[in-house]
C-alpha positions in Angstrom: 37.2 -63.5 94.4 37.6 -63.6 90.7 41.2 -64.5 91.2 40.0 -68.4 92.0 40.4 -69.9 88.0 37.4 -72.3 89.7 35.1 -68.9 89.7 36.6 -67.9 86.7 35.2 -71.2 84.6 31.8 -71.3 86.7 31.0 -67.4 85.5 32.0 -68.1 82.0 29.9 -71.4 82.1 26.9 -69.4 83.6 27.2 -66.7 81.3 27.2 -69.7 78.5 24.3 -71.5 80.1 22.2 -67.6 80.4 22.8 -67.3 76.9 21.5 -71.0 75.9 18.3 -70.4 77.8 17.8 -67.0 75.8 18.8 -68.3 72.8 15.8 -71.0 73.3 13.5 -69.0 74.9 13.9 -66.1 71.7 15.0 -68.5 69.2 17.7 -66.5 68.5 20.1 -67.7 65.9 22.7 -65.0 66.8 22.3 -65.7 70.6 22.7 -69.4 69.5 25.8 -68.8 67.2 26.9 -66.8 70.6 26.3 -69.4 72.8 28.1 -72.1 70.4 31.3 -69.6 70.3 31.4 -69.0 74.3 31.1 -73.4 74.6 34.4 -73.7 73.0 35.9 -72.0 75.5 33.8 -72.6 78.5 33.5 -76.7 78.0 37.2 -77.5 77.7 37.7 -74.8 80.7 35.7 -76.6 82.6 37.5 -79.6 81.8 40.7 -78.7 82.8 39.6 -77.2 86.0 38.1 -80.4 86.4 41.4 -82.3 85.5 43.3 -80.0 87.0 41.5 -79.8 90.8 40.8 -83.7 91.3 44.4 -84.2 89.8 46.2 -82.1 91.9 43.8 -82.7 94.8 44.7 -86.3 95.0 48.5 -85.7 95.5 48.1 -82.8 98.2 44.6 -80.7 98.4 47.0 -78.5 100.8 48.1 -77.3 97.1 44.8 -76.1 96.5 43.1 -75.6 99.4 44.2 -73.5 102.5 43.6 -75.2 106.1 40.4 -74.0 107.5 38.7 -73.6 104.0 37.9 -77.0 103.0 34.8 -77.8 101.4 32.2 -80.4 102.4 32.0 -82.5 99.4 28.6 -81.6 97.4 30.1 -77.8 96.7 33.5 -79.7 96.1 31.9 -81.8 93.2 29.0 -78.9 92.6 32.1 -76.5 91.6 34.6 -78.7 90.1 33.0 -81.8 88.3 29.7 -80.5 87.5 30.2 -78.0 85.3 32.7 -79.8 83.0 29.7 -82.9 83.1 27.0 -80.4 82.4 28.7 -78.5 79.4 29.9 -82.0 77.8 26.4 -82.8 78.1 25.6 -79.5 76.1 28.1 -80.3 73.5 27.0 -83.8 72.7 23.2 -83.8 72.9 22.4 -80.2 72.3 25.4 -78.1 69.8 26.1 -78.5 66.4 29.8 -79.8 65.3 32.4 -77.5 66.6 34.2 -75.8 63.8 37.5 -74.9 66.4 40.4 -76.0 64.4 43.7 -77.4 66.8 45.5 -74.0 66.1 42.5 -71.8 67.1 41.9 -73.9 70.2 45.7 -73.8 70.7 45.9 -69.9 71.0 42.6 -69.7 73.1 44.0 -72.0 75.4 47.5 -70.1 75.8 46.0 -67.0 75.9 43.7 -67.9 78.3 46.6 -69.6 80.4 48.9 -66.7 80.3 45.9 -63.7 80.7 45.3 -65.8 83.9 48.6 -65.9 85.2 48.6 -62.1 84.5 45.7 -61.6 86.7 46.6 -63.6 89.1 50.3 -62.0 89.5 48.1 -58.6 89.5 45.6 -59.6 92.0 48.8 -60.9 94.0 50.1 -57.4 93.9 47.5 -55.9 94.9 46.5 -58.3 97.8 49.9 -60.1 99.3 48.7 -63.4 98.1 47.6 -65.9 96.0 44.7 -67.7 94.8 45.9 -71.2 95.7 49.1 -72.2 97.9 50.9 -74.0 95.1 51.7 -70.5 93.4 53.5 -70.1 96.4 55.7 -73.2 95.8 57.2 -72.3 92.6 59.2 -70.2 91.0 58.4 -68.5 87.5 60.0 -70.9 85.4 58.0 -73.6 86.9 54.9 -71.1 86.9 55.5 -71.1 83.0 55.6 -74.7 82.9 52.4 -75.3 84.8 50.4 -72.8 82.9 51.7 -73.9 79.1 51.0 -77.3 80.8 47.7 -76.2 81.3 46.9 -74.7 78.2 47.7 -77.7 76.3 45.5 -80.1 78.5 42.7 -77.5 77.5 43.8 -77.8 73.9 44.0 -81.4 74.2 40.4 -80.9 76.4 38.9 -79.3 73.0 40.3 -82.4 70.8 38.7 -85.3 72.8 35.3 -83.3 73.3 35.1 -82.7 69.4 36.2 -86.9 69.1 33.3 -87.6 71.4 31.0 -84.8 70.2 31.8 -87.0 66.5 31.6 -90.5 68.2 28.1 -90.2 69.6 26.6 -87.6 67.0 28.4 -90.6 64.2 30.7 -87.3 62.5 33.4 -89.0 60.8 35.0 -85.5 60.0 35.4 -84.6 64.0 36.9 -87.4 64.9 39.6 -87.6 62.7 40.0 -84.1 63.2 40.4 -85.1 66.9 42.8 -87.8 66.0 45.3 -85.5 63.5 44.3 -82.0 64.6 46.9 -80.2 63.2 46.1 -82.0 59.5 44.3 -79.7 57.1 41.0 -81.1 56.2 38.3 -79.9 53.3 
């Protein structure tokens, strides 16, 4: 069922959050230099599942969620707003300054996007259908739109968690890198 991006973000967040309780349980500076490099993917994930599910779940959640699956609302928010709450949590009170420059988070985000659209067109091929019934609705130019869509909402999710990371932890640095991400700083 790891064709469901939702169970893709809460296994890489778990894996994160396994890692964090290690990491303080050992005092581990390599688990926690692990832990830091698997939050820069797994927080702005999170977020754009986040963004992504409530978002499209407002204009139809038949374009999510197939009839007879719904879920009763404390899984609903448990799976899609809690994690990207949690790990923002973990990013402001807990992790030092993210060092994940706009073109880094850039190529994360659109490899993750199009790894994931691999998988799923695999797991498709393999199984006669898809994760969620909007993949049904469009055609592959409009597949590449939402997916480069998507990875630039999680590129843009990695720029306004490093402003707010540098708003509450007072890091001038991260927010103007937030603000002119793409401007070479020293």
């Amino acid at each position: 069922n790891y064709q469901h991006l939702t169970n893709i973000g809460l296994a890489l967040s778990f894996v994160t959050f396994v890692t964090a309780l290690l990491a303080d349980i050992t005092l581990s500076p390599s688990l926690y230099s692990v832990k830091n490099a698997l939050s820069t993917t797994a927080a702005p994930l999170e977020v754009l599942i986040s963004i992504l599910y409530w978002g499209i779940r407002s204009i139809d959640k038949r374009l999510l969620i197939p009839e007879g699956y719904e879920l009763h609302w404390l899984p609903d928010v448990g799976f899609h707003l809690v994690p990207a709450v949690v790990l923002t949590l973990d990013l402001v009170l807990f992790s030092p300054p993210w060092t994940i420059r706009a073109y880094s988070a850039m190529s994360i985000s659109m490899a993750f996007a199009f790894l994931y659209w691999g998988w799923v067109e695999f797991c498709y091929s393999k199984n006669g259908w898809y994760p969620y019934p909007i993949f049904d609705l469009l055609n592959t130019v409009q597949r590449v739109g939402l997916f480069t869509f998507s990875a630039a909402l999680m590129t843009a999710s990695t720029s306004l968690l490093k402003w707010v990371y540098g708003r509450f932890n007072g890091y001038e640095q991260m927010k103007e890198e937030a603000y002119k991400p793409l401007k070479k700083t020293l």
